[in-house]
N, C-alpha and C positions, 0 to 999 in steps of 0.2 A: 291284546286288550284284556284286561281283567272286568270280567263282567260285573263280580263283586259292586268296584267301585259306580258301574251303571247304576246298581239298587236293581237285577234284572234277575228275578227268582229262577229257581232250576224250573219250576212247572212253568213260568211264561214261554220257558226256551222247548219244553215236550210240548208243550201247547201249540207250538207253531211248526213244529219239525215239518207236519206236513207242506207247507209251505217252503222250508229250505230244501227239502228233497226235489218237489214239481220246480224249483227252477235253478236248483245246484250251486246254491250259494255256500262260500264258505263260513268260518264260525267265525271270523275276526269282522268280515263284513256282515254276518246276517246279525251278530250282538249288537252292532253300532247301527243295523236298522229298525231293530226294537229299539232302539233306543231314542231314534228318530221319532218312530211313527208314536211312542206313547207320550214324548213333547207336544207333539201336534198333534194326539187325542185331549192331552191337556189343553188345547189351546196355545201353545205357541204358534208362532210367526215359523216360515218353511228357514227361513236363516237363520235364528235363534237356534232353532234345532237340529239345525245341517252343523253350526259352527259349537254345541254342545256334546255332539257326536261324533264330529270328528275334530278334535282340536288343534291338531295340527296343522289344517287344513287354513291359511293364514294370505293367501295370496289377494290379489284384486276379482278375479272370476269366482271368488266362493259364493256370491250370490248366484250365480248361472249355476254353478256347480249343485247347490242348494234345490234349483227347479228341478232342475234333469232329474234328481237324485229321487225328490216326491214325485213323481214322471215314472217311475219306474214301477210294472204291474206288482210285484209282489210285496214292495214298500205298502202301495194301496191298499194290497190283500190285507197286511199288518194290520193297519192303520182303518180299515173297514170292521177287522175282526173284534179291535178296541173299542171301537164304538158301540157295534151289538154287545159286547161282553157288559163296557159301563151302563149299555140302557136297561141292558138286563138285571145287574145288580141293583137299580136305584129305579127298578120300577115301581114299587110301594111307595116310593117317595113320589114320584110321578104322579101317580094315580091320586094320594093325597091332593098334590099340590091343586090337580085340575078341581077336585072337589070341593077345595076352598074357595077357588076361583066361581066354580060355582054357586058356591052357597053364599058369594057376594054377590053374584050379577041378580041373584035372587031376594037376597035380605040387603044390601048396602044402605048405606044410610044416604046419598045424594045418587040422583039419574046421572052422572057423571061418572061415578064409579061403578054402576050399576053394566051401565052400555059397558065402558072400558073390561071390564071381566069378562063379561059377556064375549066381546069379541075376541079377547086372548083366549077364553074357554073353545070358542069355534076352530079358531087358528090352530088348534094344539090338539084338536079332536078331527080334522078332516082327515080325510082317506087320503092313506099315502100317496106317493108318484110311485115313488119304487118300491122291489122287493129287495129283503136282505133274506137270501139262502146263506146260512152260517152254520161246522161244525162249532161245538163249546163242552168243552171235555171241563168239569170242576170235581176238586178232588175235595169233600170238606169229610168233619167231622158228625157223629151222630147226633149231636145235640144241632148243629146247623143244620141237618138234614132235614129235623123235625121243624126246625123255625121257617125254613124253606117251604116246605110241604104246605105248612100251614100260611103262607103267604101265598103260594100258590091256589091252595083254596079257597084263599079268599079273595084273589081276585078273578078267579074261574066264576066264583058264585057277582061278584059285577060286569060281567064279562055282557050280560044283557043287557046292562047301561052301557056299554062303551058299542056293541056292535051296529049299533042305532049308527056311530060316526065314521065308519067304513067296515069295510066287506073283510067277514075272517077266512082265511084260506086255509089253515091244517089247526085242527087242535090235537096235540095226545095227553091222554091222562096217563100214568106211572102208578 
């Protein structure tokens, strides 16, 4: 399989090695399950991404095929590790978005959009169910370092608005 045509960078593939080592996956199947699990971080459908993955794969059982395949722990591990990765990159966006939200349920012009913010602001702010323990290796540049840093600082300093809506359990500062 030529990874190329996936669009599946050389650091998504060191990124995850830990993962192909703990369950001894080869490189022709571990490429086509990144490849999987970041369709279905995207949001596709478990067949969309089963039958983009592996294209060959053409019979009547490729949707069963398809379960089994997201069934399988280290597919999940993948496809868990994409998710903290994407919430982690677009958490400024995040963080904006809720403070819109709130600065409507607060100033809106009708009690209808007032409540409705409101309660998306709630829903988006309660205390988790689970924990996500994740390694996340990013390799950038110094000018992204410094954009980082400073994103980070700035939401460490609202970190006292947001812990009001659940319980922080590790912080490190760098």
């Amino acid at each position: 399989m030529d990874v190329v045509n996936y669009q599946i960078t050389a650091n998504m593939l060191s990124d995850m090695e830990d993962i192909k080592g703990k369950y001894r996956i080869d490189d022709d199947r571990f490429a086509r399950g990144i490849r999987f699990a970041l369709l279905i971080s995207e949001g596709k459908s478990r067949l969309d991404a089963y039958i983009d993955a592996f294209p060959e794969e053409t019979d009547k059982n490729v949707n069963v095929k398809a379960s089994q395949f997201a069934r399988f722990k280290w597919v999940g591990d993948i496809v868990t590790r994409m998710v903290a990765g994407n919430y982690i990159m677009f958490a400024d966006k995040h963080y904006q978005a809720l403070e819109e939200l709130f600065t409507i349920g607060m100033n809106g012009n009708s009690e209808k959009n007032r409540v409705d913010a409101l309660k998306a602001f709630i829903e988006n702010t309660k205390k988790p169910e689970a924990k996500v323990d994740t390694f996340i290796n990013i390799n950038v540049g110094a000018d992204m370092l410094d954009k980082l840093e400073s994103q980070l600082s700035n939401m460490a300093s609202n970190s006292k608005f947001l812990s009001k809506g659940g319980e922080i359990i590790d912080v490190n500062s760098i």
